[in-house]
Every structure is written in C-alpha cells, then in structure tokens.
N, CA and C atoms as an extended XYZ file, in Angstrom:
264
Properties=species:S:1:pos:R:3:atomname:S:1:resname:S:1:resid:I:1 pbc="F F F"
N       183.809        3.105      -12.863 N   UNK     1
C       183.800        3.448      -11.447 CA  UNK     1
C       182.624        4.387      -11.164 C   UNK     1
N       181.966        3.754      -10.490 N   UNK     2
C       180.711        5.046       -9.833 CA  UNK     2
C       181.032        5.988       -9.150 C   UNK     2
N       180.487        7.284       -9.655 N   UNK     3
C       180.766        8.671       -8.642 CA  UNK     3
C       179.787        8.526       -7.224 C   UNK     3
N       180.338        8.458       -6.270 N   UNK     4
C       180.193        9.054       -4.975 CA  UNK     4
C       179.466        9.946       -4.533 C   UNK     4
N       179.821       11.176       -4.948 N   UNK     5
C       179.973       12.438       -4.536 CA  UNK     5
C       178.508       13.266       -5.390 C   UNK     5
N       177.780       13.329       -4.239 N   UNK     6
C       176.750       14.495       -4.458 CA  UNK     6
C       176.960       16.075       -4.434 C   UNK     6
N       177.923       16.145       -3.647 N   UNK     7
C       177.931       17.627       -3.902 CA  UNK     7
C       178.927       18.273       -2.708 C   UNK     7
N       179.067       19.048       -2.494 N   UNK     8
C       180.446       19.944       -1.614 CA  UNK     8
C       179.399       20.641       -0.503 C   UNK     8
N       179.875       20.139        0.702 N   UNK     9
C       178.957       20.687        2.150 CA  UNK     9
C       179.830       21.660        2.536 C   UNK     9
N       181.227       22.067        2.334 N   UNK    10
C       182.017       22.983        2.853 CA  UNK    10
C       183.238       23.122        2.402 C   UNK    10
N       184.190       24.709        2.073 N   UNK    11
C       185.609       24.412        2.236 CA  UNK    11
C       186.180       25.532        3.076 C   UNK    11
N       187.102       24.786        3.796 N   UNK    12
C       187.599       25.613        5.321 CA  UNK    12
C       188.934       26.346        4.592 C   UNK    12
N       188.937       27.594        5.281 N   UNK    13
C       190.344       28.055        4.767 CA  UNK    13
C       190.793       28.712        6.582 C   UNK    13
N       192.027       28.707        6.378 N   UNK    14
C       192.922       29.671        7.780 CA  UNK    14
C       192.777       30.789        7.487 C   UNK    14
N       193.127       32.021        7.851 N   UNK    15
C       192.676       33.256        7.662 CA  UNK    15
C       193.961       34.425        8.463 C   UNK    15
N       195.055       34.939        7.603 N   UNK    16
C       195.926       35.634        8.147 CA  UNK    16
C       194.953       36.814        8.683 C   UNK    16
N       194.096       37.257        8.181 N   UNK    17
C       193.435       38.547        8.788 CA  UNK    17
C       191.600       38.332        8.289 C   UNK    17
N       191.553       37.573        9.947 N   UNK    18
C       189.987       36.937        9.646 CA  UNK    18
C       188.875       38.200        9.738 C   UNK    18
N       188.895       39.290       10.224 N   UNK    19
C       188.249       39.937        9.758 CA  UNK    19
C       187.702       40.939        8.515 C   UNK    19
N       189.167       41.283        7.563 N   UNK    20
C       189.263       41.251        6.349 CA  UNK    20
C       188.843       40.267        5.260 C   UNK    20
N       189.007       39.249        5.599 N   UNK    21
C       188.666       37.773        4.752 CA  UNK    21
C       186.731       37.703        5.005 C   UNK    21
N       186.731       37.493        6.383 N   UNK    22
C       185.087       37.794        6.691 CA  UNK    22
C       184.288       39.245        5.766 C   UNK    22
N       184.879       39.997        6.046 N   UNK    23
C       184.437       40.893        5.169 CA  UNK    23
C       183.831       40.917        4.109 C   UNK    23
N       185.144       40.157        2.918 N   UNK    24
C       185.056       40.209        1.857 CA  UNK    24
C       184.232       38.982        1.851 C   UNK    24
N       184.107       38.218        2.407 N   UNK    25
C       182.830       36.955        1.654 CA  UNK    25
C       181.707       37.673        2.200 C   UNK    25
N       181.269       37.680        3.306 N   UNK    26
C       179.754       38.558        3.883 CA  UNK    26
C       179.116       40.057        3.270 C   UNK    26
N       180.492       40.799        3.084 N   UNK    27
C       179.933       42.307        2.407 CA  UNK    27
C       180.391       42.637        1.531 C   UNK    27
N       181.303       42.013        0.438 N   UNK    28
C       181.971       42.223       -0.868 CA  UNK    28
C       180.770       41.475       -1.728 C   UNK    28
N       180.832       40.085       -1.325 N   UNK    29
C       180.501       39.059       -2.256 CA  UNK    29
C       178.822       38.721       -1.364 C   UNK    29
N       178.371       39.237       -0.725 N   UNK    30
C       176.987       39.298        0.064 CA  UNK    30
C       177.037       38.231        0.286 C   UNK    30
N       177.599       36.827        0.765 N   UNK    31
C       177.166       35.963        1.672 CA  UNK    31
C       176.359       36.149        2.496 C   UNK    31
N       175.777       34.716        3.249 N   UNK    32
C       174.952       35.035        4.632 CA  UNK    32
C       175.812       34.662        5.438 C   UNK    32
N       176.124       35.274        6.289 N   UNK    33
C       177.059       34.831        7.884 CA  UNK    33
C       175.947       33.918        8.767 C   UNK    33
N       176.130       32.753        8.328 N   UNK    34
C       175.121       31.891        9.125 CA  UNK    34
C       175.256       31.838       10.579 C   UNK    34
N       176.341       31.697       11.071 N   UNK    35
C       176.923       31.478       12.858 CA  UNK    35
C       178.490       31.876       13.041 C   UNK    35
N       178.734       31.896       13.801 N   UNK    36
C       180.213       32.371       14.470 CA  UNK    36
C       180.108       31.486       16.112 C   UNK    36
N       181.251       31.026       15.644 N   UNK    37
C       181.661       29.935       16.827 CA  UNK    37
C       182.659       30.522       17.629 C   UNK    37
N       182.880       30.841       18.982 N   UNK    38
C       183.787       32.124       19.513 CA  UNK    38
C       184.758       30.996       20.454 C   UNK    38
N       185.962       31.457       20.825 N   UNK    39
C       186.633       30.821       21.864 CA  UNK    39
C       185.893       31.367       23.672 C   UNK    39
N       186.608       30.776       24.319 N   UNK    40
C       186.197       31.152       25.583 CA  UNK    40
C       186.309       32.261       26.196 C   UNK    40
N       187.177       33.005       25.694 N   UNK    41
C       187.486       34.358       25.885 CA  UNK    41
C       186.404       35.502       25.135 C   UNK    41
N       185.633       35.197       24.076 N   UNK    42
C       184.777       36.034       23.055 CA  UNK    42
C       184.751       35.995       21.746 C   UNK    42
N       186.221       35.977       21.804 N   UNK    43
C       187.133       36.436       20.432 CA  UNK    43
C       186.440       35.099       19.341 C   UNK    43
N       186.170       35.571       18.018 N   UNK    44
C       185.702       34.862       17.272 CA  UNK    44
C       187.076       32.900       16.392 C   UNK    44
N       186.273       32.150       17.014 N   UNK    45
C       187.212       31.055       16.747 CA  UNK    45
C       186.493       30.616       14.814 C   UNK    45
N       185.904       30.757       14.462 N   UNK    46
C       185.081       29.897       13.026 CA  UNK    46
C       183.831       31.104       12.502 C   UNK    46
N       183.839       30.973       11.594 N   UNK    47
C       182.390       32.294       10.703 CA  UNK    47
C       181.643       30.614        9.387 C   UNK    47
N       180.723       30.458        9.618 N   UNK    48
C       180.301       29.528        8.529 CA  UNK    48
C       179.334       30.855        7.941 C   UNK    48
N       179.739       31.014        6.549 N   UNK    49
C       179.088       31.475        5.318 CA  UNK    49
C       178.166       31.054        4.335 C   UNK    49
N       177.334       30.657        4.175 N   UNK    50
C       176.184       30.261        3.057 CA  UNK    50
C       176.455       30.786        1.342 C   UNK    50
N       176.498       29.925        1.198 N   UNK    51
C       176.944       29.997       -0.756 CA  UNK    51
C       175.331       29.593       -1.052 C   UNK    51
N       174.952       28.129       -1.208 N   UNK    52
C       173.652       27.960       -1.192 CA  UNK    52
C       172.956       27.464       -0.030 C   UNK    52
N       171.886       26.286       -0.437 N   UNK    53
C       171.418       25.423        0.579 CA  UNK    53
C       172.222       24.679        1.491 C   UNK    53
N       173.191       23.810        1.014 N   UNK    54
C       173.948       23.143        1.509 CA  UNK    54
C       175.165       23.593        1.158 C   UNK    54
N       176.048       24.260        0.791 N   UNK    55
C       176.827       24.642        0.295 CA  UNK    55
C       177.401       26.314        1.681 C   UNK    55
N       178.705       25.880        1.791 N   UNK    56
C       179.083       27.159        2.523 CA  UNK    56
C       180.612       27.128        2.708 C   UNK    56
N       180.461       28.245        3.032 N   UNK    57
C       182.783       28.622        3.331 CA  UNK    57
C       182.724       29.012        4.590 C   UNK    57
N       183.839       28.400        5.249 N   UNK    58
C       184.197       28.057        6.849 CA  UNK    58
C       185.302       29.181        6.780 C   UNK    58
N       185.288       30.239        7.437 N   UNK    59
C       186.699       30.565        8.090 CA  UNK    59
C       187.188       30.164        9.311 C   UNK    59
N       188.441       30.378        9.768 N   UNK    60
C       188.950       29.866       10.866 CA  UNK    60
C       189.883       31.341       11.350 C   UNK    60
N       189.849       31.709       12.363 N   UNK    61
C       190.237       33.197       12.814 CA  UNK    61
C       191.948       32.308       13.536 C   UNK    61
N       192.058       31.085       13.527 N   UNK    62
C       193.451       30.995       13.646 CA  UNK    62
C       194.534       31.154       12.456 C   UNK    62
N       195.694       31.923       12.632 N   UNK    63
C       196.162       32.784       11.635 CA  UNK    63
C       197.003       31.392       11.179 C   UNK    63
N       197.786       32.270       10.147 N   UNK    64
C       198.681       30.816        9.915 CA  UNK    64
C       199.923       32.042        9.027 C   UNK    64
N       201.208       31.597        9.128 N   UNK    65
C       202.473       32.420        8.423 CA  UNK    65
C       202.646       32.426        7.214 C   UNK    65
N       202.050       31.481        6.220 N   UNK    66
C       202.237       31.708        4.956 CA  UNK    66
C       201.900       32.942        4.208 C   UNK    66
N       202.191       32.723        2.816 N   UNK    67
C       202.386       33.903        1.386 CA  UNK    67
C       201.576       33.003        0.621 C   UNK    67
N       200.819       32.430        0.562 N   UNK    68
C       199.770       31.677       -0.588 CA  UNK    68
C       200.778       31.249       -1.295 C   UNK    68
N       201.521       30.636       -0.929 N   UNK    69
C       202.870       29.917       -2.068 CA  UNK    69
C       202.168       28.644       -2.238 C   UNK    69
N       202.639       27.230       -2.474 N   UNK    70
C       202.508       25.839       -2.846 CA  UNK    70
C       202.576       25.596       -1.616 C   UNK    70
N       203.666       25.259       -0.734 N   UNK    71
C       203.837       24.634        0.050 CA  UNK    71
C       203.263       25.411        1.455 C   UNK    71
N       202.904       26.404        1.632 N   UNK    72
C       202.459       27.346        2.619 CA  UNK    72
C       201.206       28.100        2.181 C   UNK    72
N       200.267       27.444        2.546 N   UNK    73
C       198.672       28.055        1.846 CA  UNK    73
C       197.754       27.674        2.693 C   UNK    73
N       196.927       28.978        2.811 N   UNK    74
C       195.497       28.971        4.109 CA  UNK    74
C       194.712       27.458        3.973 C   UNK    74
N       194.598       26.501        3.171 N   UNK    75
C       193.258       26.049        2.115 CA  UNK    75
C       193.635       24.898        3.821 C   UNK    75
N       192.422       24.504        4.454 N   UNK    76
C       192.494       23.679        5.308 CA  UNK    76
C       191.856       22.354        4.963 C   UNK    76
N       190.588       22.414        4.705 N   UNK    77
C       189.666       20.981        3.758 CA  UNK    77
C       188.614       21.505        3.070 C   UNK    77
N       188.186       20.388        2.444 N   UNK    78
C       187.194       20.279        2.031 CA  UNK    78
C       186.102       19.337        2.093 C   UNK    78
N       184.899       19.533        2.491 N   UNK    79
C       184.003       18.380        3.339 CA  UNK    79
C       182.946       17.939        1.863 C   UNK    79
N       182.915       16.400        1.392 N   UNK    80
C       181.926       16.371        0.316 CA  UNK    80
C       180.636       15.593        0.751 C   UNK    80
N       179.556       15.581       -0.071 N   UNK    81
C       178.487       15.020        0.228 CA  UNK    81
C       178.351       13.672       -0.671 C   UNK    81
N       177.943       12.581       -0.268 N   UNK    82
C       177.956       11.567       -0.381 CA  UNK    82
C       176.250       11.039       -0.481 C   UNK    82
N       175.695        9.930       -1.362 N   UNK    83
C       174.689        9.269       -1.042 CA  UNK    83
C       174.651        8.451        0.534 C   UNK    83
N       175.759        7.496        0.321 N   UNK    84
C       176.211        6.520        1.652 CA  UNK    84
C       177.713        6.438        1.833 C   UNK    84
N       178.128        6.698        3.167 N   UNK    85
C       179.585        7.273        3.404 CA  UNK    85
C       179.791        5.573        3.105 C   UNK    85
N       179.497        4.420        3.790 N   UNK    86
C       179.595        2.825        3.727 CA  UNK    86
C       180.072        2.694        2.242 C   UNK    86
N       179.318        2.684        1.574 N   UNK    87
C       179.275        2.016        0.152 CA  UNK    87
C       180.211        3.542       -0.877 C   UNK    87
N       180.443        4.483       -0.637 N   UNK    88
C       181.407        5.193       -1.156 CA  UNK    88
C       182.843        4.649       -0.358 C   UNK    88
C-alpha cells in the first residue's frame, strides 16, 4: 500500500482556559503566534501557532467540560498533507 501522507499541516485542540493554553505554546515553548481569528464581539475565537514551515497548533477559545479522560478530551483534528487529495 502506498503512503499518502506528506506531512501534518495542523492539530486543533478545544481549550478549557485558552489563554493559559496560548501561553504555554507562544511563551513557555516560544512558538510564533502567527494570527488570531476573533468573534464579532473581539473576544478571541482561534490562535494558529507555527511549529515549522508548514507545520502548526490551532487553538480554539471555545471551552469544552471535560478532565482529559478517554471519552471527554480537548483533541479536535488533525489536518494531513497529501501529494494528491484524488489519488490518496
């Protein structure tokens, strides 16, 4: 079976406390805070983070009720890179 998959363009997580979580990827772990996508009101809706070139971590400032258990966990997707979406 031929691999597909060039490489990982993104993985989105929910964020019980998106400014704590932002934090720690931008000023713990020095990410670049590439953009912030805001709702209509101001308030921050998405933070895309830079790992490498193509490569980055999405937060999402909508909260969510879980405890990082199995069945209740932030992890939203993961977006991969492909040669040709057709023929994958």
């Amino acid at each position: 079976m031929k691999n597909f998959i060039t490489g990982m363009a993104h993985c989105s997580f929910f964020c019980k406390d998106f400014d704590r979580m932002l934090s720690f990827y931008r000023d713990t772990l020095e990410l670049e805070q590439v953009f912030t996508l805001r709702h209509p009101d101001g308030t921050p809706w998405l933070a895309y983070l830079k790992v490498s070139d193509r490569q980055f971590i999405e937060l999402f400032s909508d909260s969510y009720e879980g405890d990082n258990v199995w069945d209740d966990i932030s992890f939203s997707h993961v977006s991969l890179i492909v040669e040709d979406m057709f023929e994958a």
